[in-house]
Structure formats: structure tokens, C-alpha cells
N, C-alpha and C positions, 0 to 999 in steps of 0.2 A: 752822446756817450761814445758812443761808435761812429760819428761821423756821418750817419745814414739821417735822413728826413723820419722826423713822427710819419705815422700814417695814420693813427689814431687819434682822436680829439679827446681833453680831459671832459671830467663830468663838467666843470663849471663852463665850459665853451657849450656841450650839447645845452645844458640849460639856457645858455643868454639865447643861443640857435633857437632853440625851440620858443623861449619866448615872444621873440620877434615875429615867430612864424604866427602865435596866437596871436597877438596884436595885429597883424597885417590882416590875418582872417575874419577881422573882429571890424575894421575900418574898412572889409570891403562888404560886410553885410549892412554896414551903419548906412551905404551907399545905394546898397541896391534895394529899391521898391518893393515894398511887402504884396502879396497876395490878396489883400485886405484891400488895398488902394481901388480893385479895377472892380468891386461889386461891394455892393450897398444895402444896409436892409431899410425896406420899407417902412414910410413914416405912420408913428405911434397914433396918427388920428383915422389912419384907414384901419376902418372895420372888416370890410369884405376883403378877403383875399384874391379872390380872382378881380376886384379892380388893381388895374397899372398904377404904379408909384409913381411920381413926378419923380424926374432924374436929373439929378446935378449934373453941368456940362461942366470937362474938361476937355483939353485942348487934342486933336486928332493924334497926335506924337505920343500921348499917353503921358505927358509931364506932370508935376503936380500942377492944379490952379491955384492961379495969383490974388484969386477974386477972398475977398474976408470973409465971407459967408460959404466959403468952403470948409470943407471940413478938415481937420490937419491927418497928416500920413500912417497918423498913426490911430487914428478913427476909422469906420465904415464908410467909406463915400463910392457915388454911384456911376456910370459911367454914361459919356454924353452916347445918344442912339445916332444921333445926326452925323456925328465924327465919324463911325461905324461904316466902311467900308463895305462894297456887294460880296468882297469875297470873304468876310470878318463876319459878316451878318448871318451867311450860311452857315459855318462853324458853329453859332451859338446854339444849344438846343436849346429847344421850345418845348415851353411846359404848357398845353391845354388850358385853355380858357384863362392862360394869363398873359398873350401878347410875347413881347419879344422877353424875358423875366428869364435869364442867365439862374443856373440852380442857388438858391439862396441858402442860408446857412442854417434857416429855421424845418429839422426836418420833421414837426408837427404838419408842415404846410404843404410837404410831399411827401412823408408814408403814409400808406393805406396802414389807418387801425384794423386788427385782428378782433375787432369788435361793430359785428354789422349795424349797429344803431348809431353808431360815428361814422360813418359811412358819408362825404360829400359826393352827391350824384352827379357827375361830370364824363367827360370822357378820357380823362384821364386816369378816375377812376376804374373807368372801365377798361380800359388798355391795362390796367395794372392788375386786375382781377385776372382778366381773360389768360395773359400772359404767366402770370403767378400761381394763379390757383387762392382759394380761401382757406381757411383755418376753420374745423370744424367746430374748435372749441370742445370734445370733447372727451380731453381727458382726466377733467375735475368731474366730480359730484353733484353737480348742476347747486349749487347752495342757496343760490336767489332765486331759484324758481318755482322757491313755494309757494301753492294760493290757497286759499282756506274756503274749503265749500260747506254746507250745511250739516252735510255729515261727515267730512275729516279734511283734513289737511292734504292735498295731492303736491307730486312733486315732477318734474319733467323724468324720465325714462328712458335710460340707454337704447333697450329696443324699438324706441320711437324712431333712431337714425336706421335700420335693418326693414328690407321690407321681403316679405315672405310671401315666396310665389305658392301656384297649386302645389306644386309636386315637393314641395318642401324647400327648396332651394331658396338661400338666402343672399339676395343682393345689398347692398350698402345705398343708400339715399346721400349721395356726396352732396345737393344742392341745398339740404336740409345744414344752416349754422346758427348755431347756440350764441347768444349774448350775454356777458357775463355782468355787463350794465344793467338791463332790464330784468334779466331772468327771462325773457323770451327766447322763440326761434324762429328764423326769417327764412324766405327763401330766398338765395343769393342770384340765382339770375333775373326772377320776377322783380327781386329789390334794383335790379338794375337796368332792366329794361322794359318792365313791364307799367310801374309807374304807378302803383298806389290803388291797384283796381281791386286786390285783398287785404286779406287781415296778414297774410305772408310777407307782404310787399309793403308793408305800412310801417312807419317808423315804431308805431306803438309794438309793433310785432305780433306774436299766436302765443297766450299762453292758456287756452282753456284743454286742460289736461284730461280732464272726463271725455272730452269728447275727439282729446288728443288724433287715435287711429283714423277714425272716421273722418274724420277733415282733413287727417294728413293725405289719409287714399284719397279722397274727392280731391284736392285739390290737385298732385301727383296726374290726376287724370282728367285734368281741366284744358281745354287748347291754348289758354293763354299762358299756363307753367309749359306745355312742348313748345310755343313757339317760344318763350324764353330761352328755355335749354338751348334750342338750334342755331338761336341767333347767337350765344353766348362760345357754340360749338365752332362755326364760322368763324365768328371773330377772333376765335383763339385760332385756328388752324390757319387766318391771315398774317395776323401778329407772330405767330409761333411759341411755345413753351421760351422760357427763359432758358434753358439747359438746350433746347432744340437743335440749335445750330450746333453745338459742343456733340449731342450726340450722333445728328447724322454728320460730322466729319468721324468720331469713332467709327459708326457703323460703313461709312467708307473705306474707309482704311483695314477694317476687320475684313470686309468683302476683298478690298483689291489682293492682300495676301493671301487668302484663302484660294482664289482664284487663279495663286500662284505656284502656291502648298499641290494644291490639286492637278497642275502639268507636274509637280515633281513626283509626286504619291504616282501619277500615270507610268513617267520613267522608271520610274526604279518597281515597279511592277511588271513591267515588260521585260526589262533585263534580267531579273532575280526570276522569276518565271522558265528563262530560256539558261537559267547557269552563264550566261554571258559575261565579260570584264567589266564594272565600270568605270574605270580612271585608269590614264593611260601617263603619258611621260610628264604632261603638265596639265594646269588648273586654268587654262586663258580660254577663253571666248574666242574662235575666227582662229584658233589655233589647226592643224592638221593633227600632232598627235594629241589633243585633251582627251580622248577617252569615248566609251562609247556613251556616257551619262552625258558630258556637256554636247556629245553630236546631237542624242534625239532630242534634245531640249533645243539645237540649233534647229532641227530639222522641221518640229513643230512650230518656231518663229517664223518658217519661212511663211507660213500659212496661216497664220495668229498673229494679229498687226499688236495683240495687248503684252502677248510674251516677247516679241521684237521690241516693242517699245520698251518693258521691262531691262531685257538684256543690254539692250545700249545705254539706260542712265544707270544700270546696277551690276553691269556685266563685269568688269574687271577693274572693282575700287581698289582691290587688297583686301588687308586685316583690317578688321575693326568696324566695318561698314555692314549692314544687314541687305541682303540679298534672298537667302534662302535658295541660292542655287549653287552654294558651295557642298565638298565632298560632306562636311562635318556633318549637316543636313540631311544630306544624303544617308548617311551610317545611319543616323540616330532615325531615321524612318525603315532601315534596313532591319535594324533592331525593334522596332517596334514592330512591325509586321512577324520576325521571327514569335516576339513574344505573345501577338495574340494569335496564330496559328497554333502552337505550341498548346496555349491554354485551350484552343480548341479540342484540340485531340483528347488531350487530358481528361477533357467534358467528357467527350466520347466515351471513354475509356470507363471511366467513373460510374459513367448510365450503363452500358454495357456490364460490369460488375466481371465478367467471367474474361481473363484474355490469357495469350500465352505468345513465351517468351523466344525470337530471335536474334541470334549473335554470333557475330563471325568477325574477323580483323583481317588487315590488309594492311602494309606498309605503305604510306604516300609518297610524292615527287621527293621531300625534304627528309625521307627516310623514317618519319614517326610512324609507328605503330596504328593504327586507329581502329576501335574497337564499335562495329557498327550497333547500332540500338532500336531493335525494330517491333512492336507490339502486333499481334493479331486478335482482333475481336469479334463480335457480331453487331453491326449494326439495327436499330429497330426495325427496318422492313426484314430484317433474316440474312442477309447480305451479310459475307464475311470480308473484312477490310483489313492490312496489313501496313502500319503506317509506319512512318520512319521517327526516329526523337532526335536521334542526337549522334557522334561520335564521340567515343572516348578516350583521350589519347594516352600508350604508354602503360597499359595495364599491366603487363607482362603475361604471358603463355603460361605459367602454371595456374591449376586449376582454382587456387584459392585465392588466387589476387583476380583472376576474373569473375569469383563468385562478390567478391567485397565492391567491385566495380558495379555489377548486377545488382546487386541489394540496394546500396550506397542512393543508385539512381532513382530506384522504385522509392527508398523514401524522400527523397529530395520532392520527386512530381510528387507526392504525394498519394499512391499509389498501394494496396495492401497486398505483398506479398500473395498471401493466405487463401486468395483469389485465382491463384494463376493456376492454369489447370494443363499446360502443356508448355514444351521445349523442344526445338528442332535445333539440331547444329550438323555441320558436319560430320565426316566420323574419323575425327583426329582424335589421338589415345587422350589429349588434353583436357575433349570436350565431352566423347562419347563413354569413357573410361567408366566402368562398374564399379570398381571399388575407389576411386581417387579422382575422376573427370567431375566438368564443371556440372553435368548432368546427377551427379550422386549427391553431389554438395546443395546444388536448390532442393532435391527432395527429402533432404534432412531439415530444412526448412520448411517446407510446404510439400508434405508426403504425397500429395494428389496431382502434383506435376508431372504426369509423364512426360518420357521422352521418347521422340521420335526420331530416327535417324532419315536425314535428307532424301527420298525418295529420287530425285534428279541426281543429287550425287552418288547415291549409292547405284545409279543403273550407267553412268560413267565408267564408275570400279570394276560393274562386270564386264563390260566391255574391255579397259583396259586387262584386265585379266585373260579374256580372251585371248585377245593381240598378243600378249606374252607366252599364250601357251604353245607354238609349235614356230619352230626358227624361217620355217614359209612366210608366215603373217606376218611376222617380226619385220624380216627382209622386204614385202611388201608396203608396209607402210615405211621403211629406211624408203623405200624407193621415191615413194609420193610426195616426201620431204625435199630429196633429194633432187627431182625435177623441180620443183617449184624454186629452188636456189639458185639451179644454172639457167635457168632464162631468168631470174628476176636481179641475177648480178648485172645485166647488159640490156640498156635501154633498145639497144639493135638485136640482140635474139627475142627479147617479148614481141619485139614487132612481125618477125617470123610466123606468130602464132597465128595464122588466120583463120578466125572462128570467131564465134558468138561464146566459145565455152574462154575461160582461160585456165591457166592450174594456178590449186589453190594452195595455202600453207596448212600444216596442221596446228596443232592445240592441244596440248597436254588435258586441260582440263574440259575445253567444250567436245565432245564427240560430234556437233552436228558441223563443225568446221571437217573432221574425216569424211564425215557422211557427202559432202561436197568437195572435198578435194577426189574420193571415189569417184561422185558421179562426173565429174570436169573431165578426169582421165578416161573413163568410159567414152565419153560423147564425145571426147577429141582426140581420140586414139587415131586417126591417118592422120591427121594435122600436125600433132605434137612427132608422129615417126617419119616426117617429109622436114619439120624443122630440124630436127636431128640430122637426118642424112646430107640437108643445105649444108649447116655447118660441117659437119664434118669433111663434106667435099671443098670447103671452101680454103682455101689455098694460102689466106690472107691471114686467117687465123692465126693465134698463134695455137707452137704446138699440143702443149697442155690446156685447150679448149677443144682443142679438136679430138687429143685424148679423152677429156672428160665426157665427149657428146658419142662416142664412141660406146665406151664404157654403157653409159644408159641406154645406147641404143640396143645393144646384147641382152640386157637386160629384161629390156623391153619387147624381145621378138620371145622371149621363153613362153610356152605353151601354160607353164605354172603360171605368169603375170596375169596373162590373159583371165584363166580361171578364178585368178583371186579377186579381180576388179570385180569379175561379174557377181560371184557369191558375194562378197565383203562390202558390194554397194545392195544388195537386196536385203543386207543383216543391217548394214547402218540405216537405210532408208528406212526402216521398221522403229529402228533403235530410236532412230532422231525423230520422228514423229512421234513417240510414245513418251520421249521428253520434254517436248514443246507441251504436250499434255500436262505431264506431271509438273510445269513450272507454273500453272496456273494459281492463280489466289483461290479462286473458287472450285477449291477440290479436297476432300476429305478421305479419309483411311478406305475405306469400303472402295473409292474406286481406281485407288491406288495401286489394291492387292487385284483388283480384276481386271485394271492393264497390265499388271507383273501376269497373270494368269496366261492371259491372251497372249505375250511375248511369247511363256514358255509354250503356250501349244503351238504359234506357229514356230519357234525354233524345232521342238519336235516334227511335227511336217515336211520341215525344211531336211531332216536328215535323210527321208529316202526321196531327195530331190536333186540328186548327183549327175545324173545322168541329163537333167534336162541346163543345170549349169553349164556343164562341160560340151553339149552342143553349143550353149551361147558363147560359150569362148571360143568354139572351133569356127564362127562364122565372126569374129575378133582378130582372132590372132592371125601373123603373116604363116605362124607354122602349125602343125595337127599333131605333133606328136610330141610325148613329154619328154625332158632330156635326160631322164633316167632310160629310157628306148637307146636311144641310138650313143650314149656314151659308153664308152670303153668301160666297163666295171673292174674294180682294182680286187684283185684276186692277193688274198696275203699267204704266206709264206706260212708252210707248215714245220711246226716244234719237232726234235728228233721223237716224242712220244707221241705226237699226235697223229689221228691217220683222217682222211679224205670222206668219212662216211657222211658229216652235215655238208660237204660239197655237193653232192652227188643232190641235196633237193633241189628240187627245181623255184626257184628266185622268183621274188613276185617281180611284175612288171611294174611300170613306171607310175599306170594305171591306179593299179591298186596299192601304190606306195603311197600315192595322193591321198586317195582316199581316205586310208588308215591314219596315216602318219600326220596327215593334216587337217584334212577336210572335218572326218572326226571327231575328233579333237578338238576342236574350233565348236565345234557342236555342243559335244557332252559339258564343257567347261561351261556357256554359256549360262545349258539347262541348269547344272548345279548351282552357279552361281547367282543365276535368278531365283531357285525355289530357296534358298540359302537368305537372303536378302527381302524377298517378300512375306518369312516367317516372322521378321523381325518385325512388322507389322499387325499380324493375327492377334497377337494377346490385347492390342488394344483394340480391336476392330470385333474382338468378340464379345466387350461389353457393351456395346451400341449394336450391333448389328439386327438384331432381333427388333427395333426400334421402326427401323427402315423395313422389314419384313415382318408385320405383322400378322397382317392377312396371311402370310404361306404358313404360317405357325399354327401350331394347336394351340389352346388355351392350356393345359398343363407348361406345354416350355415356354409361352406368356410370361405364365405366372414365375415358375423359375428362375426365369432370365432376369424381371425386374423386382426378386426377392433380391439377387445378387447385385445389381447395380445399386439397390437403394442400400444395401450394406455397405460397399463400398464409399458411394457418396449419400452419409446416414445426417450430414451438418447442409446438404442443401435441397436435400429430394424427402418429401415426407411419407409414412405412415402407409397414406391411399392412395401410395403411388401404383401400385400392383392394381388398383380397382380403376384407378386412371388407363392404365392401358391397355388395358381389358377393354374398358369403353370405349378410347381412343382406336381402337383395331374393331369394335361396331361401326362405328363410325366410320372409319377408309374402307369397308366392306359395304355398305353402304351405297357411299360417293364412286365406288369404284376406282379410289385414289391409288395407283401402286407407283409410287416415286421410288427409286433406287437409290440413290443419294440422300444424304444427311441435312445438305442442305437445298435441295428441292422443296424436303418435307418441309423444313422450317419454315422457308419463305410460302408454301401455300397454308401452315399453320397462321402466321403474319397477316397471310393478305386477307384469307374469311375471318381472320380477327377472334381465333378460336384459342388464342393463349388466356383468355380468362378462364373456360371451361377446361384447358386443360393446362393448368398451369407447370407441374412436374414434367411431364413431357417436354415442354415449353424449353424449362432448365435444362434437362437430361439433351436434347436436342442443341441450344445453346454451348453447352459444354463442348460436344462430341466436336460441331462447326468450328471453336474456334483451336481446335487442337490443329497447330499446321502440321501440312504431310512434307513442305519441304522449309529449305531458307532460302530459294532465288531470289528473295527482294531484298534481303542484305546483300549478295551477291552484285544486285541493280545498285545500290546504295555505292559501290564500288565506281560506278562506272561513272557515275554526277561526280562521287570523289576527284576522280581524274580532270574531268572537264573544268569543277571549280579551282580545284589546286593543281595548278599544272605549273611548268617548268618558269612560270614569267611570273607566279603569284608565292611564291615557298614562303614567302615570309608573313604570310595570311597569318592573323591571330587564330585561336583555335574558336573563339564566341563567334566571328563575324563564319569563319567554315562550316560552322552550324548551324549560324542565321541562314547563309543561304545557301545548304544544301536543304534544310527543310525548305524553305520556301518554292527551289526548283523539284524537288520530289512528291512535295505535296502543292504541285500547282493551285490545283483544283479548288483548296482551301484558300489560296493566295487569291483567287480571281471573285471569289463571294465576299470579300473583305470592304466593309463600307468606306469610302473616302473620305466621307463627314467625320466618322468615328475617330478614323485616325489623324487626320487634323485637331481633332480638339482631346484627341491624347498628346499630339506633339504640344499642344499648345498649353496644357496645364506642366504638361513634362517642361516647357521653359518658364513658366512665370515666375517671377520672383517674388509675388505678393504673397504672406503666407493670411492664409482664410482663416 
């Protein structure tokens, strides 16, 4: 039509096509030798089976024979043995006790009946028992194996097959099979090797049913049924089960993975453990940057010939090959570790019954929000534990979207509210807040949640408060900042510092970072004023360095510096050890308020200790005298109304300018600020406290005291809770127990195992332990945050940030984690068979 070629064929051409194609396929089977041609069945006058058939000969080439008394191609004909070549001959299997007899087509003459009374005893037979196993026969009703005795009718007996030991325990008699020909039961291995010496073993079979048990146990315990069984056990374990070989290649192949599963479960334990990377710019084997996951799996091949040899045929197929040493692997074991750690705690948490809530936020590397999620509770030995859950990203700072993230979480783990008996946060308006913080919102929820404000943060505050209060302090710590900057811009002035001390930076939020950049300056005060003077004599410089080393160095010779290093390092050293305290897990209200206590009595102390400061700075400083002494005093100009009489007093010195105006001050601010902060503690410390001082108590404020707490908490403390610690306070009067702490008492409550006798106590104690006095382990949560998500990882998913920040904060749980376990959760987690 168009001048172009068909491409297509009509229908009548595919038909003739196809036709010919069947003809052609049709004329070359008519050609080719049937199956039938090359075995033969045996002739119609042989009786016995195991006699050899006489076998027609044809010709070695396999052609038909030309002889008439052949049979034609399209008949059974047999094959010559003679033509039969040595390597032809091996090939053919061989049927027991029939000679050279290629499988024939009659399979009467080679299955074993499931009926032991048709049973031909041979060894054929018995290679097919031993290898197969029997059929018990008994899942009919036995119907033929009724016999009629004088007085009824008996019938064979399910629990004839069941034989029942002393102790009640019932075994199966697998040798015991039913005949569904005779109505008898035989015994299968006697029937086969023991050869007719019983009634078991006898073609006729055992059908006397009266006397069924008795003869089944005698015989059962006869030496010729064990030597049956043994030789029957042997034989089968030479031959092997028919599935044998099929399963120990499964159970090979299950081993050689597992054993591969288990250097990966090792990796990614190690790593996840330490917050470490693991995958780095690529995914090859022998690569430099794969990552720190395929390093230790290189590093254990070097020393493991079975994961070397792994690595090299499975090391870097690509997609689509199984390995089990790729990342995907990796995650989904990363994940499953997060997931049963998680449900561990939860455990925890659950048994425990009584915990309380910490939460704080921090922005990470990628600028998200993240909202930490930290539980405290009591462990069963008495032990108070502070575990980490989760982050939550993006909640936002007001208080009601962080109370909806709080709840939200509690019911997701599964978790009851109604439970939680305390709350520590910071003390941002967001969280601390009375009328509107996240703290007033849980306890419209759950009224018995106190809150406690951070004990470590709040003794920060006072200090920061301090430092603010006299423009001395102020200037001093500019100062400490200030050194730390101009040697740490110049790899060449830090080296100037010759000393064991170096100076240090400060920290808005840690005070124990002041507390050591104080004592640095103390202990390297001629050091740090010999590098100063270097530079500044030195000529090379430029000018505004040699200005700036100047500047500090003026600074640095004032009589006031001096004095303030030495008080302000003897305040911090107090301060910072008294915080190191307070960031413990194992520490409660009572001895929170008696390190607040001890602060303020040595800061009181510390104020008529002026004099012995101000010698230590005079054997400090390069000068002795303050520079209010020797500067010029600026005298101002008097109003035409005003006259000269406040001139004429006599001016304090420089002395007592210090004193007043700074030293002081620095003092009084402290005090108040400590008894100011440690009040905010007393109201809950005075319903436990009487718990922990029982013995000092009379019986009247006893009773008192645990009228009012059982009011309080009337849904978890009963009735005879007042007669409970009544007895409980005989008791430590007694033992001579006086523990000061909440949870001293618990854990020796725990260890003599006296919480059944004193069960309320037990709670009321419980409670008090798991109320936290600060949030530093959010605070710690912080720090893993950093390490895991850091500037090379920002685009971490937020599940896998939480897999393994729990995993590295809660090591401890990560290293008690079975390996088996989690193999055969990775391994139902991939099947695809469903059950």
C-alpha cells in the first residue's frame, strides 16, 4: 500500500507455520526410542521375586534387535547385561537381593507396605524401614482387632502404644505397629531382625489383649527387643533418615549465618556503645574511607580466617546478593537493639510503679529543637536509677505544647500518668512557672507530682548572682575571660606559658569551669605576669598586641585582682564541690537542703575571714596597697548653695572600700541567695523527713507526721500506716539503725528484706527516692546528643538519633543483651513464610 514490506504474517501463513512445526515434532518423536525399549518386566512364570529374570540381548549401541523373538519398540523388552559396560554398570542401582534388576515398573515389588504382616524380610526392607521410619497405623479404631474371650469381646487399645513410667511421665512405644490385615501388633524392629523368637516377631503377630500390658512390658524388657532396637538405631544412623542429609545442609547453612549475624551483632554493639560513626563516604570492603562498621568487621577478619573467607566471596557483590554485612543490616540490628533496650526500661519502670519526670531541650547541630525525655525511679534493691527514653523533636517552649509532648509519650510507652510522683526542670518561667509552666500543667493532671526545681541549677543562679552583684567581681571574672583569649588567639603566646597550670575559659552555665579558671590564675600568677611582660617587651609584635598584653598586665598587678583570685577561688572551690555533689543520681531532698545548709554556714564564716584573704593576696600580688591608697581622689566642685561640711569627713580608705563595697556584698548576696533557694525545697522535705529520723522523734510527732503524709497520699499508703512506723522506729531503735538519707534507709529496708513487714514505709520511702533533686542526666543526654549528631551526621533520621542515643547512654543495658535473642528476632523480622 505504502510501498514498505509486511512485517506481519496473516493468520493463514501462522497456521500453515504452526502446522508444520507440529508435524515436524511429531516425526521426530515417531524417531526417537521410547523409555520402555531399555527395561523390561519380568517373565509371567517367575514366582519369587527376588529370582533374576532372563534378559533379552540387544545389541551394545542400544538399537532395536533384529532377532523375531524380540519384542517390538513398542512393547517391554529387557536389556542385554553383557553389552553393559563397567562404567554403565555402576550407574544402574541395585535393588537388594535382586542382582543387577534396574527399578522396574511394578511398584508392589519395591514399596514397603505400611502394613507389617506384608512385610518381605530382606535387606532391602530393612534399609527402607531403618531409613523411613514405620507407620504406626494408629490413627483408625483398630476395627479388626476384635477377639472374643469368654466373658466379652476385647478390642486392641490406644494406650497399649503409651507406656507410663513411675513418676507419671508418659513415653510413646514408636516400635509397637498395628496391622490393619490381621488386627494384630508386631514389633517392628524384632519383625526385622530379631527373626521369629516371639509372638511380636511372628507373622501371626500379638493379639491376646487380656493380657495386652503384661506382655507388652515383658517383652519391652526383654534383651532381645533392646538388641533389636540398637541394631535397628545403628543402622539407621549409618544409612541416615531420608530428610537427613536435606536437614543437616539446612542446619549448616542456619549455623554458618548465625555465625556471621553474631560478628555483626558484636560491631554494631561496640560502636553504638561508644556513640561512634558507622558508615563513612562508601560501602566497599579494602576501601580507606567505608566507615568505622566495615573497619571492625575488616579488623576481626584479619584474626578470623571464617569472616575473611566470608568477606572475600560475599564482600562486595552489590544489590541484590545476601551478605548480611551491608549497612541495611546494620540499621535493622541497630533498631532492634534500640527496641529491646527501650522495652527493657519500660519493664522497669512498670515494676517499679512509682517514677518521676525529667525534661529539658537543647537545639542540635541541624538547629532542631530537641526535647530530652528522662524517667527516675527505684530499682528493687532500693537503688534509684534515672534512665534516658527518647528525644523529642520541635515541641515548642510554651508550656502547653510541652505538657501534650509529656503526656502524648507516657501513653504511647504505656505508662500511667497517675503514677508519677515528682518533676525537676530547670527554672525557666516556661517550666518552673506557678500559674502557667509546664510544672502547674502535670499537676492538674496528676496532683501528687511535685516539683522540684534543679538543685545544681539553682546553686549556679546564686553564684551567677553573686558575680553580678559589685562591679569588682564583675570586672574580675571580664578579666579571667579576657586572659584566656589573648594567649589562646596565638599558638606562640600559649607556648610562653610555662607551667603545669594553663588558663582556662569560662562558662555561662557550668560554674565549675570559673572554679578552675580561678584556681589556673592563682597557681600561675608569675608565669602568666613573665608572659605578659615577654610580649610586651618584645619589639616583633605588632602594636596592638603589645598594647593589649599591656592593658592586662595593669590589670593584673592591682592589689584588688590579687584579692579577688584568692577569696573567689576559696568560694568557688566550695561551690564546685558542693555541685559535683548535688549532680549525683543517688541523692534526695534531705541532703540537698544540708549541703544548701553547710554552704551558708561556711559562707557565714567566710565573712569575718577578711583579713586572713587579704594576707594571701599580699604574699600574691607584685603590689600591698589598694589603688584607691595612692590615686589622686577627684574632689568635685561645689554648687553656689552648697557648702564644705560633708568634705571635711574623713574618707574611708581603700581598705575599707574593699571591704564594704565589695567583699560584702559578694558575702550577704550569696547568704540570701542560698537560704532563698534552699527554702524551695523544705516544703517537700518535710513530708518525708520525719521517716529518716525516727528514733530522734517522740511518738506524739510520729504519729503526727504519718497522720499527715497518709492524708496526703490516702490512694497509696493505708490506714495502719501510723502503727507501721511506730513499729518501724522500734525497730531502727533496736538495730541501732540511724541512716540519714532516704535512700540509705530504703536500700537497708531491701537488703534484710523487711518490705513485707513493713510494707507502707516501703511505698512512703519509695516515693520520697524517686523524687529527683536535680535534671543533670538530661543535661548528660545533651552531651551524647552532640557526639551522635554532629556536623558530618545532620541529616540523621530522628528514630535512628534515638536508637542510638539510648543505646550509647544506656550502655549498660546494651552489653547484657543476648546475641542469640537477637538473631532470631532479626531472623523472624526477615521471613517471609507466614505461620
Amino acid at each position: 500500500m505504502d510501498g514498505k514490506k509486511r512485517v506481519r504474517l496473516s493468520g493463514a501463513e501462522y497456521r500453515k507455520r504452526a502446522k508444520e512445526k507440529d508435524d515436524k515434532q511429531k516425526d521426530t518423536i515417531k524417531k526417537t526410542r521410547k523409555l520402555d525399549d531399555f527395561f523390561g518386566k519380568p517373565s509371567t512364570d517367575i514366582k519369587d521375586p527376588t529370582i533374576e529374570p532372563t534378559l533379552d540381548v540387544h545389541s551394545s549401541s542400544g538399537a532395536p534387535s533384529t532377532d523375531d523373538s524380540a519384542v517390538s519398540s513398542s512393547e517391554n523388552t529387557l536389556v542385554d547385561v553383557a553389552s553393559i559396560s563397567k562404567k554403565q554398570a555402576e550407574d544402574v542401582p541395585l535393588v537388594p537381593g535382586v542382582g543387577v534388576q534396574p527399578s522396574p515398573p511394578d511398584k508392589e515389588l519395591y514399596e514397603i507396605s505400611d502394613d507389617p504382616a506384608k512385610w518381605t524380610i530382606d535387606e532391602f526392607t530393612r534399609d527402607h524401614i531403618c531409613k523411613n521410619g514405620a507407620n504406626q497405623n494408629i490413627q483408625n479404631d483398630f476395627p479388626n482387632s476384635e477377639r472374643i474371650y469368654k466373658d466379652k469381646v476385647r478390642q486392641l487399645s490406644r494406650h497399649l502404644f503409651e507406656r507410663q513410667l513411675l513418676n507419671g511421665e508418659k513415653v510413646p512405644r514408636k516400635w509397637l505397629i498395628y496391622s490393619k490385615s490381621t488386627g494384630c501388633v508386631y514389633c517392628g524392629p524384632c519383625l526385622l531382625f530379631n527373626g521369629g523368637e516371639s509372638q511380636f516377631d511372628k507373622k501371626e503377630g500379638f493379639n491376646d489383649w487380656k493380657n495386652s500390658y503384661h506382655r507388652v512390658s515383658s517383652h519391652e524388657n526383654s534383651p532381645n527387643h533392646k538388641l533389636s532396637v540398637l541394631q535397628m538405631k545403628e543402622r539407621s544412623n549409618v544409612l541416615g533418615r531420608i530428610d537427613h542429609a536435606l536437614t543437616m545442609q539446612l542446619d549448616e547453612e542456619i549455623n554458618y549465618w548465625k555465625n556471621i549475624l553474631k560478628r555483626v551483632v558484636a560491631c554494631v554493639k561496640a560502636l553504638a556503645s561508644r556513640g561512634l560513626p558507622f558508615r563513612g563516604h562508601d560501602e566497599k570492603f579494602g576501601s580507606i574511607h567505608n566507615g568505622n562498621y566495615l573497619m571492625s568487621l575488616e579488623l576481626i577478619a584479619e584474626f578470623d580466617p571464617f569472616l575473611a573467607k566470608h568477606i572475600t566471596r560475599y564482600g562486595n557483590p552489590g544489590s541484590g546478593f545476601t551478605s548480611y554485612l551491608s549497612s541495611t543490616t546494620c540499621e535493622e540490628f541497630i533498631r532492634l537493639m534500640g527496641n529491646k533496650v527501650l522495652k527493657t526500661i519500660i519493664m522497669e519502670i512498670l515494676t517499679a510503679k512509682y517514677f518521676s519526670l525529667i525534661i529539658d531541650s537543647t537545639p542540635d547541630i541541624s538547629h532542631v529543637d530537641q526535647l530530652t525525655y528522662v524517667i527516675r525511679y527505684v530499682l528493687p534493691n532500693g537503688s534509684p536509677v534515672e534512665r534516658f527514653l527518647k528525644f523529642i523533636p520541635n515541641t515548642g517552649h510554651k508550656s502547653q505544647q510541652m505538657t501534650d509532648a509529656v503526656t502524648s509519650t507516657l501513653i504511647e510507652l504505656g505508662i500511667d500518668i497517675s503514677n508519677c510522683r515528682g518533676q525537676s526542670y530547670d527554672n525557666a518561667a516556661n517550666m518552673s512557672g506557678i500559674y502557667n509552666g509546664l510544672q502547674t500543667k502535670i499537676k492538674e493532671i496528676s496532683p501528687l507530682a511535685d516539683y522540684v526545681p534543679c538543685s545544681a541549677h539553682s546553686l549556679n543562679l546564686v553564684g551567677e548572682c553573686a558575680a553580678e552583684s559589685s562591679q569588682e567581681a564583675c570586672s574580675f571574672f571580664s578579666l579571667l575571660q579576657e586572659l584566656y583569649n589573648f594567649f589562646a588567639a596565638s599558638t606562640q603566646r600559649w607556648e610562653l606559658l610555662q607551667t603545669h597550670f594553663t588558663v582556662k575559659s569560662l562558662s555561662t552555665t557550668r560554674w565549675s569551669a570559673r572554679a578552675d579558671a580561678c584556681k589556673s590564675l592563682r597557681e600561675s600568677w608569675n608565669e602568666i605576669h613573665k608572659a605578659l611582660v615577654t610580649i610586651e617587651n618584645d619589639t616583633k609584635q605588632k602594636r596592638t598586641v603589645i598594647c593589649e598584653a599591656r592593658g592586662i598586665r595593669l590589670k593584673l598587678e592591682r592589689f584588688e585582682t590579687a584579692l579577688m583570685a584568692v577569696f573567689w577561688g576559696c568560694l568557688l572551690d566550695r561551690i564546685n564541690a558542693t555541685s559535683k555533689k548535688l549532680q549525683s543520681v543517688e541523692i534526695d531532698i534531705t541532703i540537698v537542703i544540708e549541703l544548701y545548709d553547710t554552704l551558708i554556714h561556711f559562707v557565714g564564716e567566710t565573712r569575718e575571714n577578711f583579713d586572713e584573704f587579704e594576707n594571701k593576696a599580699i604574699k600574691l600580688s607584685f603590689v600591698q596597697e589598694y589603688e584607691k591608697d595612692f590615686r589622686r581622689n577627684r574632689k568635685r566642685k561645689l554648687l553656689p548653695d552648697e557648702t564644705n561640711t560633708g568634705e571635711n569627713m574623713k574618707q574611708k580608705n581603700g581598705r575599707e572600700n574593699f571591704r564594704i563595697n565589695t567583699f560584702l556584698v559578694v558575702i550577704d548576696t550569696l547568704s540570701e541567695e542560698l537560704k532563698r533557694r534552699r527554702d524551695a525545697y523544705k516544703l517537700l522535705n518535710n513530708k518525708f523527713y520525719f521517716i529518716t529520723n525516727l528514733t530522734n522523734l517522740s511518738i506524739s510527732e510520729v504519729e503526727d507526721k504519718a497522720k499527715a503524709l497518709q492524708m496526703i497520699y490516702s490512694t497509696d499508703l493505708e490506714d495502719n500506716f501510723t502503727e507501721e512506723c511506730l513499729h518501724f522506729r522500734s525497730h531502727c531503735s533496736i538495730k541501732n539503725e540511724e541512716r540519714k538519707s532516704a535512700v540509705s534507709l530504703l536500700k537497708w529496708l531491701r537488703t534484710e528484706g523487711l518490705q513485707t513487714i513493713y510494707p507502707n514505709v516501703d511505698i512512703a520511702l519509695r516515693m520520697c527516692v524517686c523524687t529527683p533533686a536535680s535534671n543533670c542526666t538530661g543535661e548528660r543526654s545533651f552531651s551524647c546528643l552532640r557526639r551522635v549528631k554532629n556536623y558530618l551526621r545532620t541529616t540523621m533520621t530522628e528514630q535512628r538519633l534515638n536508637d542510638l542515643a539510648l543505646l550509647n547512654i544506656e550502655a549498660d543495658f546494651l552489653s547484657k543483651l543476648d546475641c542469640e535473642d537477637l538473631i532470631n528476632d532479626f531472623a523472624a523480622l526477615k521471613c517471609r513464610r507466614v505461620l
